[in-house]
N, C-alpha and C positions, 0 to 999 in steps of 0.2 A: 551323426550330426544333423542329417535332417531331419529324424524324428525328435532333436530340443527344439528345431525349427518350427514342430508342426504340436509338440506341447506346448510351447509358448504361445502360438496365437491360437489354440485353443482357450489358455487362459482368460486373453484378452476378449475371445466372443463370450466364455461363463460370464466375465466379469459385468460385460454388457445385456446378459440376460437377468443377470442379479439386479440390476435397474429397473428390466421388465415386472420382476416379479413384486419389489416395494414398492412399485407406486405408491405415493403420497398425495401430492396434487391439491391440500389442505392443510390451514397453520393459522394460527393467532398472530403471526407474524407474517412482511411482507419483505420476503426473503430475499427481492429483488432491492428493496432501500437501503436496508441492513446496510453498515459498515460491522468491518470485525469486531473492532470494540462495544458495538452496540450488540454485536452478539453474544460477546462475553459475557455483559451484562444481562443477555436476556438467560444462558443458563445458570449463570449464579444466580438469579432469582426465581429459577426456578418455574421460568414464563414456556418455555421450552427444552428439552432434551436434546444431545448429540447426536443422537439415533435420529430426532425428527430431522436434524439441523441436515447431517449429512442427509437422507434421504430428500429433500426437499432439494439439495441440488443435485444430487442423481438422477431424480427427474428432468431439471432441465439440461442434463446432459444428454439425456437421452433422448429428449424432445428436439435439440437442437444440434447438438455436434454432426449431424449429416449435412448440416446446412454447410456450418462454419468452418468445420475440422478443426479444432482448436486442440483436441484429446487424442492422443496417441494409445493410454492405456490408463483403465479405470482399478484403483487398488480392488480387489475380488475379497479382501477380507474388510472392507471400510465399515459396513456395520456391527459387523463383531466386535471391531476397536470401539466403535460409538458407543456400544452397548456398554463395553467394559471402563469403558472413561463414564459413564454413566453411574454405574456401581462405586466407582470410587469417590466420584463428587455426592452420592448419596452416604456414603463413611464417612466421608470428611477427611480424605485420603487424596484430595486434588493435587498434581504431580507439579501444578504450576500453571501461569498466569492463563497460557492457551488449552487447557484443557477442554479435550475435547469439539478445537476447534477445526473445521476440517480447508488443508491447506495445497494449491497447487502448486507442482515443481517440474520445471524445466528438464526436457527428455536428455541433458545431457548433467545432471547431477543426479549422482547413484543416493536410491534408495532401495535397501535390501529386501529382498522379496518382489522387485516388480525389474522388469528389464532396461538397461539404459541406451537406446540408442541415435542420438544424436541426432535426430531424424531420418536413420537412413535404416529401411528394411533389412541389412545388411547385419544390422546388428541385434536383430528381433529376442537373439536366447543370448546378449549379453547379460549375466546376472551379477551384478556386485558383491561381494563377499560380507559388505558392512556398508553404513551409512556414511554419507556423505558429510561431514563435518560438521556443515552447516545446517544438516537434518537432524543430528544428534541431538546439537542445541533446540530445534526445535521441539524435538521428542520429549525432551528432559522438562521441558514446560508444560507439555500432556498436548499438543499441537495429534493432529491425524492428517496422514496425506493421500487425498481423497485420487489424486490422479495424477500420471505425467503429461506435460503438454509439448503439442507438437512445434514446430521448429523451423527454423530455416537452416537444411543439411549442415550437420560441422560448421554450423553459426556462419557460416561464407555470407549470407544477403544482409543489404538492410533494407534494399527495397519492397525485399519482399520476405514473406516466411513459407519456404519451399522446401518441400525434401519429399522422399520418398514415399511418405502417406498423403501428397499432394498439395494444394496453397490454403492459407487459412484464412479466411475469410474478414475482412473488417467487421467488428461488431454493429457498426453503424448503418453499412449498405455494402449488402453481401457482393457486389461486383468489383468491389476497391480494395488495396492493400493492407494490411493489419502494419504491412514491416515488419522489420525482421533487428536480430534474429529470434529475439522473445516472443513474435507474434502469438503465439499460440499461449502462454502466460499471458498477457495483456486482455486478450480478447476472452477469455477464459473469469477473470475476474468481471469485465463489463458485461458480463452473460450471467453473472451471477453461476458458474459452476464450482466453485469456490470463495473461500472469503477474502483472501489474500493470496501472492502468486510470489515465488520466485522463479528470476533469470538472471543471464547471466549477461556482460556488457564488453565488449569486447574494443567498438569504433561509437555504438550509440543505440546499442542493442538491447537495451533496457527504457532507455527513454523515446525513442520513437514510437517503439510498440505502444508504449505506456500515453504517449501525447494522440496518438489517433485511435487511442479507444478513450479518452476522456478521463484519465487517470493518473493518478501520482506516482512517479519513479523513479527511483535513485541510485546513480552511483555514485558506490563509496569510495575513497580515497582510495587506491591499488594498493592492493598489499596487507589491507585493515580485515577484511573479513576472510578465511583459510579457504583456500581452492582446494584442497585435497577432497578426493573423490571425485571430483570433477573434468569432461572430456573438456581439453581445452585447445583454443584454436592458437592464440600468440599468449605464450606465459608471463609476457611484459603488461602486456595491457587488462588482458582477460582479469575480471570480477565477477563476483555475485552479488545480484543488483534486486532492488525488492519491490513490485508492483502494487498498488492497491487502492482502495476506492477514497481514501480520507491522509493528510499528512499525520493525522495521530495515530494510526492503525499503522504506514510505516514506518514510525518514528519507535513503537512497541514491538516490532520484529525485529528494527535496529538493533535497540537495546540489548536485545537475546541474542542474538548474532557477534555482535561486538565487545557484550560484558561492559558496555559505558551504560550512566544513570542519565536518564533522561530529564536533567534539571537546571538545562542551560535557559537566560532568561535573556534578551538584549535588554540592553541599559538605556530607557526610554527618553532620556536624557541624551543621549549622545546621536549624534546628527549619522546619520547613513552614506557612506557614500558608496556610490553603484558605476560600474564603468561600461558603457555600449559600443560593441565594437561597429563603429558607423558603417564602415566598406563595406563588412559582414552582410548588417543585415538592410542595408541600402541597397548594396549591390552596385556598387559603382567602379566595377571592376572587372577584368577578367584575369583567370589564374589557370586554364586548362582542365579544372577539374569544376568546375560551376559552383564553387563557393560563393565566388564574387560576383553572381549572376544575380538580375535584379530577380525581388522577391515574389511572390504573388499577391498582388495589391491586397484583397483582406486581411490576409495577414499582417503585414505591416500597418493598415488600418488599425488593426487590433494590438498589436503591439504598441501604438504611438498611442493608443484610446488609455493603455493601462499604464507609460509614462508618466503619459500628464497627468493622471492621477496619483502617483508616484510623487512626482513634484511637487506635488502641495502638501505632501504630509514632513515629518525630520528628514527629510533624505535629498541628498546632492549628486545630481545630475552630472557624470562627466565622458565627453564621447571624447571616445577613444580612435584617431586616425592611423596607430603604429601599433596597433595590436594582431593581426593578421597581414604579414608583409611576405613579399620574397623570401625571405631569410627565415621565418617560422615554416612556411609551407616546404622549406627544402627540410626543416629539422621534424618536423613530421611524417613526411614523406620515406624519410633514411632510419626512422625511427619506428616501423614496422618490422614484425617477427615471426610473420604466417609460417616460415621456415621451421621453425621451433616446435610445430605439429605432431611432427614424424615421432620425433625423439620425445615429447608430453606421452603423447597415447603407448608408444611402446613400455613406458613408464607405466601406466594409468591402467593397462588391460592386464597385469601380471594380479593385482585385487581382483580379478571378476573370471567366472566360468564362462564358456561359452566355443561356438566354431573358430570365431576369430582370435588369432591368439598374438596379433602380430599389427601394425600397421601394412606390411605386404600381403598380411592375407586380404585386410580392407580393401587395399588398393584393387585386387586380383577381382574382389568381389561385382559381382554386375547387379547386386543389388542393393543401386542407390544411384541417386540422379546427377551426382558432381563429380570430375575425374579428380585423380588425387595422386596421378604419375608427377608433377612438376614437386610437389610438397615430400615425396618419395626421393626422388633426388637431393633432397637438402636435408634428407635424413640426418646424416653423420657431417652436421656442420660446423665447422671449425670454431674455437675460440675467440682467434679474431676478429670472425665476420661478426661474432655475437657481441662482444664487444665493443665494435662500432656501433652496434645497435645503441647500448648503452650509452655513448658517446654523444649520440645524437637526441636521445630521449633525455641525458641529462642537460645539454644546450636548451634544450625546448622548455625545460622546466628555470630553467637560470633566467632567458629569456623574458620567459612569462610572471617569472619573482621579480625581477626586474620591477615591469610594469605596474604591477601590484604596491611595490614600495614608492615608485613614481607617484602615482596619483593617491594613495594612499587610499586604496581600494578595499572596501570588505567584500564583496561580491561584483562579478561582471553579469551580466543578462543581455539573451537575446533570443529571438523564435527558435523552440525546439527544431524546425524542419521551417525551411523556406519558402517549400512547394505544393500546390496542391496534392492532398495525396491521388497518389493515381491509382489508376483501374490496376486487376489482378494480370500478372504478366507482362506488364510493360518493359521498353527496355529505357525509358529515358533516363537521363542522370539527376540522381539526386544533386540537390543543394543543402547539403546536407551542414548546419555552423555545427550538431551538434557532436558530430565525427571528428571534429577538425581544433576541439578547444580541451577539455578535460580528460578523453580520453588520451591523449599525446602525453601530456605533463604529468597524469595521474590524481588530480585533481578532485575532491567530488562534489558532483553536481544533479541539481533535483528537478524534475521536468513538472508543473502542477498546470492543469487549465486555463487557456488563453481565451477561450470562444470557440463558436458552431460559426462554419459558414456552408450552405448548402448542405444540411444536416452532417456536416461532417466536421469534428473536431480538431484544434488545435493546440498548441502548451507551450507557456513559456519556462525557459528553462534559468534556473538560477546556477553560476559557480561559485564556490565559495573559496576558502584556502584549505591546505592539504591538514588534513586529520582532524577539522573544523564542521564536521557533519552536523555536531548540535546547533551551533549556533543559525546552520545552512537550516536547519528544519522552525528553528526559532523564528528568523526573518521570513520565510514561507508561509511559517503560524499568523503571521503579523498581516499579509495578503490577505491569506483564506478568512480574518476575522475582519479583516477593515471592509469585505465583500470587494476587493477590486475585480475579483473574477466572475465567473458568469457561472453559477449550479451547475453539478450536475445534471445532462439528462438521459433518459431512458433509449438504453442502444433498441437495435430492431429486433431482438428477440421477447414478444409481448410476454407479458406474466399467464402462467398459467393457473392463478385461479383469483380471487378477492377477496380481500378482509374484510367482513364489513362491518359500517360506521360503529357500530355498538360495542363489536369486540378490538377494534382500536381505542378503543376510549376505555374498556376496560384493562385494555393493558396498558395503556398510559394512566390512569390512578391507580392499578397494582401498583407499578414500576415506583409512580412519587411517595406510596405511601407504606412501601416494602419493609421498611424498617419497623413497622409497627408491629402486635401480637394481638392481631383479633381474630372472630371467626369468619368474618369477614372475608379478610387477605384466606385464609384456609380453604372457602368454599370456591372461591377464584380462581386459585392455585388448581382445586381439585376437577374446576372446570376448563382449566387449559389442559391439564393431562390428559384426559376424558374427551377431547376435541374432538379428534380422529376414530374415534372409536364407536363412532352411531352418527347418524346422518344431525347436520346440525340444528339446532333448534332456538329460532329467535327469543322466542317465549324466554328460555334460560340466562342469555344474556341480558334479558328487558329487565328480567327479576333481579339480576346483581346490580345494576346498574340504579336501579331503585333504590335497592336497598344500600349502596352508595351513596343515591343523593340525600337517604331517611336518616344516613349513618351520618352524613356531614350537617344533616341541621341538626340533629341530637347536640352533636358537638357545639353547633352554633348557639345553640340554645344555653347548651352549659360553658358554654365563654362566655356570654352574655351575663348568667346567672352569676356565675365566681365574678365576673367585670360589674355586676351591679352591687354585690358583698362586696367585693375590692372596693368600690367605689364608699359605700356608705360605712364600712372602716376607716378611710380615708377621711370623710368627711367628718368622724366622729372625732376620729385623731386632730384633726385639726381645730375643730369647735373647742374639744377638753385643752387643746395649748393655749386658746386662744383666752377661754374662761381661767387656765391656771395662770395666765401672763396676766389677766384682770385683776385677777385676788390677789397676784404679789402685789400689783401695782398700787390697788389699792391699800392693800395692806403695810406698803412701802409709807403712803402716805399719812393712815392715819397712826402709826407711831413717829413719822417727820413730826405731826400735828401737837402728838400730844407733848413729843420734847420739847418743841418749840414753846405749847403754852408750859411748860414747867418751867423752862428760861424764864419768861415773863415775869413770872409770880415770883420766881425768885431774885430776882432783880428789881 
C-alpha cells in the first residue's frame, strides 16, 4: 500500500515536470482575457491549437500554484489529449462543442486516470474506476481535464479552502481567503489555469469561492445535475456547481451537464419582480449564528448602488421583512445531513482502488487535517433520524414557496457573503446569506459581480425558482449587458508575457473576416501557427497588416466602382422610364388630338 502511495505522488511531481519541459510563455492570444467561449472560437478558427491552449496554462500553473495552491494534481497525459483533440478538429472529426478545451475539476469528483482525494493526503492512490458523471458529459463534447483542484478537506469550510495540501490562497491578495469549499476551483479559473472550473456546493461552496475570486457561479437546483462519482459531504444538499469567468461560458457547461437547450429569453415586456431579504442583508438582527449581523458597509454600499439601478429599469422593488425568521432558521438548522457522510463514501469508495477501502479506514488514517470520529458514529443512522431531515428540508421549501407566491416573486437577491473577506486562517464567523437561503430549500442560484473594494472582490447573488436555471441565467444576462456591474479585473498573478498591438489587431480582422476564402486569411492562419516556432518578428506582422489595409481599399475601391455602375444603371433606368413615360404621354396626346380634330370635321 505504501508503494501506490509513493507511485502516486511520483505521478503528480512527473506531471509537474511536464510543465517544466513545455514551456510556452508566447501566443497570439492573451490567455489571461480569454473567456471559454472565446476560446472556442479561437480554435475553430484556427487562431490557435489545444496543444498551444493547454500549455499556455500549464505555464501559469507552474509559474504560480507555489504561490496560491489552488492544484492538487496536474493531468500527466494533458498534452497528448491536446494533441489528439487537435488531430481530430483538423479531420473534421470534432467530438463536440468543448473540443479540446482544457477544464478544472474539483479534487473530490472522480476522474479516471488521476486520484480523487477530497483534499485530504489520505487519499493520494484513490483511483476511480470510471468517470464521474458529470465528466463523461464533458468528455463526450471533446472537453480535457487539465487538472484537479484543491479544497477545503471533505468540503467541511466555507471560510476557508483547507485540507491537507494546505490553504489556498485568494487570487486577488495572496494573505486573504479564496473560501471554501471550491476555493481551489474558483481561484484556479481567476489565475487563468483553466478555462472553466467545476465544484461542488454543499451550504455556498460554489459561490463564495466564485464571488471572491471575481467570478460567476452557480448552483443548480439539488438533484438537476447526477452526483455519482462524487465524494459527498450531506447527500440532501450537495451539488455540482460550475465556476467561470463569463455567464455565457456557464450557461454552455450547463446545457451539457443538464441536456437543457439554452434558449430561454425574458419577456421584455413583463415587469420583474425581485424580493430583498431586508434583515438579511441590513443586518438588524441577531440570530446566533451572525446572519443577521450588520453587513460590512461597502458592500451594502455596493449593493444599494446596484438597486437603484435596478429600479429604474421593468423591475419591482419588494423587501421582504418575513423571509429569514425564527421559524426558517430552525427549519434549516434541523435540515442538515453531515451525518449521511459515513454511509455516501462507504458507498462511493467500492468504484475506486486504493489503501482506503472503508470510511474506518479514513477515519483511522492521520493523514489529513479534520477528525472524522463524530461523522463515524452516525455511520449506520437510522431511517427516522433521516427522515426528520426530510421533514424539515421539506418545511423550509413549503415555507419559502409560500413567500414566493405571496409577493409573486421571480427572483430574490442579496450580497453573496456579508463580510469582509478575511485573512487566511482566521476563525471569525462568517455572515454568510448565501449558506442560509438556496442551499436549505434546494433552490438554484447564481453568484455574478457586485464590485472591488480594497482590491478585493465581491458578488451579488441571484435566486431564482426550483428547476428555473434558464430563466436564472436570462435575468443575469440582462445585468451583465445593461453593465450594472463593474468588469472584470485582473487577479495578482501578472501575465507572463504580451501580445503585441499588431498581432492583436491581426487577430481581430482574422477573426471578423474568417468566413471568407482568400489568401490572405491563409498567410495569417499560417502565421499564427508558425508563432512559436522562431523568435518573433515585427517586420511579419507589419507586412499582414498592410496587406490588410491594401486588401480592404482594393475592396473599397471595387464597392466604390460596382456603387458608381449601380449608380449610373440606376440613373439610366430611371432617365429611359422617364423619356418612355414622355413618349406615351405625348403620344397619348397627339392621337387625343387627332380624334378630337376628326370629331370636328365630322360634325
Amino acid at each position: 500500500m505504501k508503494m501506490k502511495k509513493i507511485a502516486s505522488l511520483i505521478v503528480i511531481i512527473v506531471s509537474f515536470f511536464i510543465i517544466e519541459v513545455n514551456a510556452l510563455n508566447k501566443s497570439v492570444v492573451d490567455v489571461t482575457k480569454i473567456t471559454m467561449s472565446e476560446a472556442i472560437d479561437y480554435l475553430d478558427k484556427g487562431v490557435i491549437t489545444s496543444e498551444e491552449l493547454v500549455k499556455l496554462y500549464l505555464d501559469r500553473i507552474n509559474t504560480y500554484n507555489s504561490d496560491y495552491n489552488a492544484i492538487i494534481t496536474v493531468n500527466p497525459n494533458i498534452i497528448e489529449e491536446a494533441k489528439e483533440s487537435d488531430e481530430l478538429r483538423k479531420n473534421n472529426k470534432k467530438r463536440g462543442l468543448l473540443e479540446g478545451i482544457p477544464i478544472i475539476v474539483k479534487d473530490n469528483i472522480d476522474v479516471k486516470g488521476m486520484p480523487t482525494t477530497a483534499g485530504a493526503k489520505a487519499l493520494i492512490d484513490n483511483y476511480p474506476l470510471e468517470d464521474a458523471d458529470v465528466i463523461k458529459k464533458l468528455r463526450s463534447e471533446g472537453a480535457l481535464i487539465i487538472a484537479k483542484a484543491n479544497m477545503s478537506e471533505f468540503a467541511f469550510s466555507a471560510k476557508d479552502s483547507y485540507s491537507s495540501f494546505g490553504y489556498v490562497s485568494n487570487a486577488y491578495r495572496l494573505g486573504y481567503s479564496s473560501y471554501g469549499s471550491s476555493g481551489g476551483s474558483a481561484v484556479s479559473v481567476a489565475l487563468s489555469f483553466g478555462s472553466v472550473a467545476l465544484g461542488t456546493d454543499t451550504n455556498s461552496s460554489v459561490r463564495l469561492p466564485a464571488a471572491a475570486a471575481g467570478l460567476v457561479g452557480i448552483r443548480p437546483t439539488t438533484g438537476k445535475i447526477s452526483s455519482k462519482g462524487v465524494i459527498n459531504y450531506d447527500i440532501n444538499r450537495d451539488t455540482v456547481g460550475i465556476i467561470s469567468k463569463s455567464i455565457t461560458d456557464s450557461r454552455i457547461i450547463w446545457g451539457i451537464l443538464s441536456d437543457e437547450k439554452s434558449d430561454y429569453v425574458i419577456d421584455n415586456d413583463k415587469t420583474i419582480i425581485i424580493g430583498i431579504p431586508k434583515n438579511l442583508y441590513e443586518g438588524n438582527g441577531k440570530d446566533g449564528y451572525g446572519v443577521l449581523n450588520a453587513p460590512f458597509l461597502p458592500i451594502k454600499e455596493m449593493f444599494d448602488n446596484e438597486i437603484n439601478k435596478m429600479s429604474q429599469k421593468n423591475v419591482e422593488i419588494v423587501y421582504l421583512d418575513d423571509i429569514y425568521t425564527n421559524t426558517f432558521s430552525k427549519y434549516n438548522n434541523l435540515s442538515v445531513a453531515g451525518y449521511t457522510m459515513c454511509k455516501a463514501f462507504n458507498e462511493y469508495i467500492k468504484g475506486t482502488t486504493g489503501s482506503i477501502r472503508s470510511f474506518g479506514d479514513l477515519v483511522k488514517s492521520k493523514e489529513k487535517v479534520f477528525g472524522l470520529s463524530g461523522y463515524y458514529k452516525s455511520c449506520n443512522y437510522s431511517n427516522k433520524n433521516y427522515n426528520n431531515t426530510i421533514k424539515y428540508m421539506n418545511l423550509a421549501k413549503e415555507y419559502m414557496n409560500n413567500i414566493y407566491n405571496k409577493y409573486n416573486l421571480d427572483y430574490v437577491i442579496y450580497p453573496t457573503t456579508k463580510n469582509e473577506i478575511y485573512s487566511k486562517g482566521n476563525n471569525y464567523m462568517l455572515k454568510n446569506v448565501s449558506g442560509t437561503m438556496s442551499s436549505t430549500i434546494g433552490y438554484p442560484s447564481i453568484t455574478i459581480p457586485l464590485g472591488y473594494y480594497d482590491n478585493l472582490p465581491y458578488g451579488l447573488e441571484i435566486m431564482g425558482k426550483p428547476n428555473e436555471e434558464q430563466s436564472l441565467y436570462s435575468f443575469a444576462e440582462i445585468i451583465e449587458k445593461d453593465n450594472y456591474l463593474v468588469n472584470y479585473q485582473e487577479s495578482s498573478a501578472a501575465k507572463l508575457y504580451d501580445v503585441p498591438q499588431d498581432v492583436e489587431s491581426l487577430v481581430k480582422f482574422y477573426m471578423i473576416n474568417s468566413n471568407e476564402d482568400n489568401a490572405w486569411l491563409k498567410d495569417v492562419k499560417k502565421y499564427f501557427n508558425k508563432y512559436n516556432e522562431s523568435e518573433y518578428e515585427k517586420k511579419i506582422s507589419s507586412e499582414l497588416l498592410e496587406s490588410f489595409i491594401s486588401l480592404q481599399k482594393e475592396k473599397n475601391v471595387m464597392i466604390k466602382k460596382v456603387s458608381v455602375v449601380k449608380l449610373i444603371n440606376e440613373y439610366f433606368s430611371i432617365l429611359f422610364m422617364i423619356l418612355l413615360i414622355t413618349f406615351i404621354f405625348l403620344f397619348s396626346m397627339l392621337l387625343t388630338f387627332k380624334i378630337f380634330k376628326n370629331l370636328i370635321r365630322k360634325y
